[in-house]
DODO-161602 format. One record per residue (C-alpha): residue number from 1; residue in three letters; x, y, z. Coordinates in steps of 0.2 Angstrom, whole numbers. Layout:
BEGIN
SITE   pos   code       u       v       w
SITE   NUM    ALA       X       Y       Z
...
end
This chain:
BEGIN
SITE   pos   code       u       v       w
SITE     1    UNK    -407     -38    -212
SITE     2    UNK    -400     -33    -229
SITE     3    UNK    -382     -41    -223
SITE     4    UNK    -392     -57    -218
SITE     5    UNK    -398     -58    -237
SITE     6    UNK    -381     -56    -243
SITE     7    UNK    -375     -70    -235
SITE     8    UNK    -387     -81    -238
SITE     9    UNK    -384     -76    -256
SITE    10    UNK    -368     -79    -254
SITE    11    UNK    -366     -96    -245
SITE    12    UNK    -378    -102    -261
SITE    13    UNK    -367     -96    -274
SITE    14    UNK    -354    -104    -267
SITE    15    UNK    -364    -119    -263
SITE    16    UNK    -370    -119    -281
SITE    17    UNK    -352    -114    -288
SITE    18    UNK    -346    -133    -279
SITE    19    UNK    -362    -143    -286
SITE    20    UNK    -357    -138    -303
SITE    21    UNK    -337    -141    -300
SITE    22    UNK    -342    -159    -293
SITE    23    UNK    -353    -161    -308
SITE    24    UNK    -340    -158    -318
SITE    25    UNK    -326    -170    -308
SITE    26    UNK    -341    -181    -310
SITE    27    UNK    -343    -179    -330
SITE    28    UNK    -323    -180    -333
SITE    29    UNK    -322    -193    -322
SITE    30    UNK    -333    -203    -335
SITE    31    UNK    -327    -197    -351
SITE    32    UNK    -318    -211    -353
SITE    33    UNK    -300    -203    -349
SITE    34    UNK    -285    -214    -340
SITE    35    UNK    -269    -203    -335
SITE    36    UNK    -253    -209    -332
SITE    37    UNK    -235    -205    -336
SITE    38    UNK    -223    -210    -354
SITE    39    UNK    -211    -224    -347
SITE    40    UNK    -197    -234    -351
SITE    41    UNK    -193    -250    -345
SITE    42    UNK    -179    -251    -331
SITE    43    UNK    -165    -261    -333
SITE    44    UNK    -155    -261    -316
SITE    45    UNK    -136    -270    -316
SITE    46    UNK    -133    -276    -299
SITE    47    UNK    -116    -279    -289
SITE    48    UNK    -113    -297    -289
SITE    49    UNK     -99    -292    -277
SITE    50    UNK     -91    -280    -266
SITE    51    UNK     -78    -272    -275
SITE    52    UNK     -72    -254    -279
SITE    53    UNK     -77    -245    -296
SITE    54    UNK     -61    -242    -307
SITE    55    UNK     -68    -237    -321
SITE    56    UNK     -87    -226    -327
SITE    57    UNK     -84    -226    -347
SITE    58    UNK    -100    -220    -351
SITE    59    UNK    -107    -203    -344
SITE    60    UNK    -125    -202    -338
SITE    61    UNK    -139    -198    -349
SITE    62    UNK    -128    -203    -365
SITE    63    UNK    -136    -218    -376
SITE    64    UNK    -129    -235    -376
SITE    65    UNK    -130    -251    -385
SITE    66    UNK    -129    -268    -382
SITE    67    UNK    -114    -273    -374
SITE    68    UNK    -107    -256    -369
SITE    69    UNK     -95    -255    -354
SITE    70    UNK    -106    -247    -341
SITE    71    UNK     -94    -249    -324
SITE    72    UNK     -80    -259    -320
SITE    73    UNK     -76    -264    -304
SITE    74    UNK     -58    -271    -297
SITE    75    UNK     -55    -289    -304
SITE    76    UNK     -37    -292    -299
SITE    77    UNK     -42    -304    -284
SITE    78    UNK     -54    -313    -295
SITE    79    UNK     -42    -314    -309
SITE    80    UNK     -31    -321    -297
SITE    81    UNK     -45    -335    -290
SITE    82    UNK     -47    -339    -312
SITE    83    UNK     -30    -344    -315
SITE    84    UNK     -30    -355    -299
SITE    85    UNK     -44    -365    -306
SITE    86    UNK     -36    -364    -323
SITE    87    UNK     -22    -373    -316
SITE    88    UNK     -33    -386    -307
SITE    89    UNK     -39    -388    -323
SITE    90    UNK     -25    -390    -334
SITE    91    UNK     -19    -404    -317
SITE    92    UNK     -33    -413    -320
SITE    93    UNK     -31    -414    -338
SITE    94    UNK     -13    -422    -338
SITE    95    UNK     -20    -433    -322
SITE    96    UNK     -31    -440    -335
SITE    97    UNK     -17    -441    -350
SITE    98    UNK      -7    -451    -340
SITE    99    UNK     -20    -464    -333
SITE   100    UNK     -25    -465    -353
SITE   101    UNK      -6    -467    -357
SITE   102    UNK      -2    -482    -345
SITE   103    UNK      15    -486    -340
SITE   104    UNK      31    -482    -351
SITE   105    UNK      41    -493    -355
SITE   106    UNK      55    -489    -343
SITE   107    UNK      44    -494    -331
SITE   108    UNK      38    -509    -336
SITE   109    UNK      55    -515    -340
SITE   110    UNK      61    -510    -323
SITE   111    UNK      47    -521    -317
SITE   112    UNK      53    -533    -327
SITE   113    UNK      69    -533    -322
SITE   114    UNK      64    -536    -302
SITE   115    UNK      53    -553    -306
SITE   116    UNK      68    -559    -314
SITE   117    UNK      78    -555    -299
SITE   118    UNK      67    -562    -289
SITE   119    UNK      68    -576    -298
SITE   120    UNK      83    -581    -299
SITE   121    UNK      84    -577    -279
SITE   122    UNK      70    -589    -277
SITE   123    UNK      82    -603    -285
SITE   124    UNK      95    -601    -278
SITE   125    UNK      85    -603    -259
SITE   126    UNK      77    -618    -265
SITE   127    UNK      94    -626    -271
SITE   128    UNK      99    -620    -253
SITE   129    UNK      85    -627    -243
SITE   130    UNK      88    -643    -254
SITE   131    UNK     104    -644    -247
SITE   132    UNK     100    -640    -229
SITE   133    UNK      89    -656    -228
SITE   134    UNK     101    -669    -236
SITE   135    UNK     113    -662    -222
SITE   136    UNK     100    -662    -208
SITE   137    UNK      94    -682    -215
SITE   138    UNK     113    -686    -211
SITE   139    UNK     116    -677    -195
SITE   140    UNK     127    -664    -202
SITE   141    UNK     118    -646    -199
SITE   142    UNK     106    -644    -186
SITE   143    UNK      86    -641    -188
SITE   144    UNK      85    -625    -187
SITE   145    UNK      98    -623    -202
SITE   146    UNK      83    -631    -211
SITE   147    UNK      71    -619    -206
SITE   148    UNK      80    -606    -211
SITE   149    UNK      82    -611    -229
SITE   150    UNK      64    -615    -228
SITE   151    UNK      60    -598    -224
SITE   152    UNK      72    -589    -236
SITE   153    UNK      63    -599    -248
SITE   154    UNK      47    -596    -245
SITE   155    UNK      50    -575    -242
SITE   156    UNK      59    -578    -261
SITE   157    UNK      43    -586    -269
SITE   158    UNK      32    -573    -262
SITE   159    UNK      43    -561    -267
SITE   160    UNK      42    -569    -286
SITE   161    UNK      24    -567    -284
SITE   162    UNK      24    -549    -280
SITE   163    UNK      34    -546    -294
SITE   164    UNK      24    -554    -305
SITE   165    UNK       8    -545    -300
SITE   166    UNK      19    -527    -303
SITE   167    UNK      22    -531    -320
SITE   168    UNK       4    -535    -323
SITE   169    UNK      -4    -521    -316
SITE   170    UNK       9    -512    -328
SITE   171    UNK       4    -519    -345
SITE   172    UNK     -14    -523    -340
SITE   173    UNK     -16    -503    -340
SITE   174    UNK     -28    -494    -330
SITE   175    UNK     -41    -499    -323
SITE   176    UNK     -58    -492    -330
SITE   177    UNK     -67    -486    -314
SITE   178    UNK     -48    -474    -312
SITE   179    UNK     -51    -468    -329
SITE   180    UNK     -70    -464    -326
SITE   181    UNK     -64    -454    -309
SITE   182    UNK     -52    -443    -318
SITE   183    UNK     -63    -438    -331
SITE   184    UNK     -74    -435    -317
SITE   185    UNK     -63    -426    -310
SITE   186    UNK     -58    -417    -324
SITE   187    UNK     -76    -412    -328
SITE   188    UNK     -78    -404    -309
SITE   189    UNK     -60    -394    -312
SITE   190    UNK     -70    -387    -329
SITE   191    UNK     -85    -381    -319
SITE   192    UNK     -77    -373    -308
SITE   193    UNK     -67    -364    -320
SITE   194    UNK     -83    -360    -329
SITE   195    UNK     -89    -353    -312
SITE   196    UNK     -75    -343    -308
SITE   197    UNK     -73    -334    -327
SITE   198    UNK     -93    -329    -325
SITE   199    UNK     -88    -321    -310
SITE   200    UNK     -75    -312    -317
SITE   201    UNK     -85    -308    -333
SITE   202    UNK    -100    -300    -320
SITE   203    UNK     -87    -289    -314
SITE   204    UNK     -88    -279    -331
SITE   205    UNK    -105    -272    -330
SITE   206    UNK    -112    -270    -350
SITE   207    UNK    -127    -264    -356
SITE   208    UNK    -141    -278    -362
SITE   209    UNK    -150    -267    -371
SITE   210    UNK    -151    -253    -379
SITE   211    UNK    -158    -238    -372
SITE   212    UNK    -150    -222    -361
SITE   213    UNK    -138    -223    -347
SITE   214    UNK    -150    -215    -333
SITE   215    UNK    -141    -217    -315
SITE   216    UNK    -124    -223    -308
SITE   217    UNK    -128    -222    -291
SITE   218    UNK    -109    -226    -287
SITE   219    UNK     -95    -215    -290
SITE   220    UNK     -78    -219    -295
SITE   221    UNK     -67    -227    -282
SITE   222    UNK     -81    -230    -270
SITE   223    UNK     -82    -249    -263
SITE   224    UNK    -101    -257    -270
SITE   225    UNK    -111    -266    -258
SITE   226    UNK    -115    -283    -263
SITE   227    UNK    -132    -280    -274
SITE   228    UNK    -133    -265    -275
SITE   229    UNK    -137    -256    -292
SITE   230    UNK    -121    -250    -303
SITE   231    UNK    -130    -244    -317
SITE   232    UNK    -150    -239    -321
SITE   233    UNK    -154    -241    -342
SITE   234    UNK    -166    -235    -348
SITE   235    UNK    -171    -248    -362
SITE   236    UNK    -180    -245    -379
SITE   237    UNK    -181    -233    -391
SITE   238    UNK    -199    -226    -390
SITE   239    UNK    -207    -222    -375
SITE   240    UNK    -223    -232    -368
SITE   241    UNK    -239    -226    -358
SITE   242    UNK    -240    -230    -340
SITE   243    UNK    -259    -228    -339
SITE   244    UNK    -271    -234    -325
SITE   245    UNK    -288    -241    -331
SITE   246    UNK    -304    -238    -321
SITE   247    UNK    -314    -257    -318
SITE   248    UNK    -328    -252    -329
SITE   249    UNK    -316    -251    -344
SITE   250    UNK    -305    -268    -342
SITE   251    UNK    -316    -279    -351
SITE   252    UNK    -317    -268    -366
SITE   253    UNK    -299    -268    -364
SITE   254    UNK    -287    -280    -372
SITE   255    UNK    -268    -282    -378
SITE   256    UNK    -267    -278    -396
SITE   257    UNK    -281    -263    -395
SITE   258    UNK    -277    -248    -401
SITE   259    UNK    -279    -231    -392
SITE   260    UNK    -280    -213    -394
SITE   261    UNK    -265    -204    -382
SITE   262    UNK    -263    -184    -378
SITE   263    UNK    -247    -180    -372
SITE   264    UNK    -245    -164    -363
SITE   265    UNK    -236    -152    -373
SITE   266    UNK    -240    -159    -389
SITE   267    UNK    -255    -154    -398
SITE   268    UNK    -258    -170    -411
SITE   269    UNK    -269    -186    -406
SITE   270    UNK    -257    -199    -404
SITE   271    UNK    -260    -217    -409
SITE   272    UNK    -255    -232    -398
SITE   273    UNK    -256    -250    -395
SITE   274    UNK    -258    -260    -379
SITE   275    UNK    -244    -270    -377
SITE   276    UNK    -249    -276    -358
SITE   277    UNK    -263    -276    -346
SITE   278    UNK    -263    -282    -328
SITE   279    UNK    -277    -295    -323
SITE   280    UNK    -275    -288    -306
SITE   281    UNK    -284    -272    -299
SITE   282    UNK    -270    -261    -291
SITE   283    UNK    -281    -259    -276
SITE   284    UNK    -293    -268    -262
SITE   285    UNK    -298    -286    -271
SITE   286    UNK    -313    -283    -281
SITE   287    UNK    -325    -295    -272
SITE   288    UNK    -321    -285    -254
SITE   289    UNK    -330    -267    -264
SITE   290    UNK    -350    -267    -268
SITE   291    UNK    -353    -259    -285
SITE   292    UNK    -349    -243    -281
SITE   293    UNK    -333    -245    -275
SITE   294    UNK    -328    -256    -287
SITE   295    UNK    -329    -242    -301
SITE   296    UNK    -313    -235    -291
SITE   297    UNK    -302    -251    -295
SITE   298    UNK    -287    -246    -306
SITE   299    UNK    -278    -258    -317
SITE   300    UNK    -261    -255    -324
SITE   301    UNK    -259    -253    -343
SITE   302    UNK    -246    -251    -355
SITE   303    UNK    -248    -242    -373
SITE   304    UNK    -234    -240    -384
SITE   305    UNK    -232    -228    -397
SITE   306    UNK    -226    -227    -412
SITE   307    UNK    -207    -226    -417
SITE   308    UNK    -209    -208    -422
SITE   309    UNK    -209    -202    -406
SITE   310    UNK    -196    -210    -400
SITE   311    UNK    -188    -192    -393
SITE   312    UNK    -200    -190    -380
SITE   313    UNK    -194    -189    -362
SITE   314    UNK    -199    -200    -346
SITE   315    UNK    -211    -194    -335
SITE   316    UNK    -222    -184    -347
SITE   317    UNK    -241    -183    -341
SITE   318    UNK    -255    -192    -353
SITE   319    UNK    -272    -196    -356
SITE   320    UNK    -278    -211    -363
SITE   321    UNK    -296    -210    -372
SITE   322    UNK    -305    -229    -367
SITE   323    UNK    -317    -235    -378
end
């Protein structure tokens, strides 16, 4: 019997032992705490090709600053593919000069030279076909004689006539639809050019910010994978507060408020400002919950603190007092 009392006595100790822990969950679930992590944000620099890394200047976990050499990767055929298009270019360029320039005067004094000849052939065939039919009028040569010098005639003044359009097409100069085609032309060789020094410029990862060199997931002399991350920044100087917001608290919540923030490790009462709050719950939509439910919704918030502690580490535990 005495057993049976124990027991009993025991199972409500313990049953009164969990009421008070749940009443306590219960009470520091509503003081108005939201816990998170110190952050930084992430740059990532992506592959924007498959190449091999020749070169990791900067070691991990060291700080850099903007523009920094974070990876190189092999750029000897895309050097290669710049000066092809660099010679396109510099085509295209004299193209244009020379539609710009016109003929030289060699050549249009070679055309002229031909209209003369013609010319002077054309005479001489009209002189001969002026002959050829006084002879035919008195029986001397025969018809087809005539037509002959008729025909030399004729290929002579048509010959005159080609001549003549030669040397006009010479100092006439080029015609304005050619011009706008080369610089067109010209213009397309430039982009591509453009195209082909960003690509080569990509190759050379460099830091956009500064901050500390977290990860190089490649080593060197490994072949990337196209897109594939080649270097993980972490930028700015101070750290920020990840912190999750409960959905009775967003409304009193805005960017620009300041909060109280308790890192672990650090006995002080840290002040902070919010720099960003999400509109959007993290879980199940709001209007799916009743209220009870809702009071679960999280929303993501970031609190940045100030420059002076700018030392502390990623991934440090706080508490965020809501208002």
């Amino acid at each position: 019997m005495n057993n049976l009392v124990e027991k009993f006595n025991s199972k409500c100790a313990i049953a009164l032992l969990m009421a008070v822990i749940s009443l306590q969950a219960c009470k520091e679930s509503s003081s108005g705490l939201a816990l998170g992590t110190l952050e930084r944000d992430r740059i990532a620099h992506t592959a924007t090709a498959s190449e091999v890394v020749v070169s990791l200047p900067v070691a991990q976990g060291k700080n850099v600053s903007v523009g920094d050499v974070l990876v190189q990767l092999d750029n000897r055929q895309q050097k290669a593919l710049t000066a092809k298009a660099a010679a396109h270019v510099a085509e295209a360029k004299a193209n244009l000069e020379k539609y710009r320039n016109g003929a030289r005067p060699e050549e249009v004094a070679s055309a002229s030279a031909k209209l003369l000849g013609a010319k002077a052939a054309l005479t001489e065939s009209e002189a001969s076909y002026i002959r050829a039919k006084n002879l035919v009028s008195k029986g001397l040569v025969s018809q087809a004689s005539l037509d002959q010098a008729l025909a030399s005639k004729d290929s002579n003044s048509a010959a005159v006539q080609a001549a003549q359009e030669a040397l006009l097409i010479l100092t006439n100069g080029t015609r304005h639809e050619d011009l706008l085609m080369a610089e067109a032309n010209l213009a397309i060789m430039q982009a591509a050019l453009a195209s082909e020094n960003k690509k080569l410029d990509d190759l050379t990862v460099t830091a956009t910010r500064n901050g500390l060199l977290d990860n190089l997931p490649w080593n060197l002399g490994e072949r990337v994978t196209l897109g594939s991350p080649l270097a993980i920044v972490l930028a700015g100087d101070t750290p920020y507060a990840r912190i999750y917001v409960p959905e009775p608290y967003r409304v009193k919540i805005s960017a620009g408020d300041t909060l109280s923030i308790h890192v672990d490790g650090i006995s002080e009462t840290i002040t902070g400002s919010v720099r960003w709050i999400s509109s959007e719950p993290a879980f199940t939509p709001y209007y799916a919950l009743n209220q009870e439910e809702r009071a679960r919704l999280m929303y993501l918030a970031e609190v940045q603190l100030p420059d002076s502690y700018a030392a502390l580490p990623n991934g440090v535990a706080v508490q965020v007092e809501l208002p």
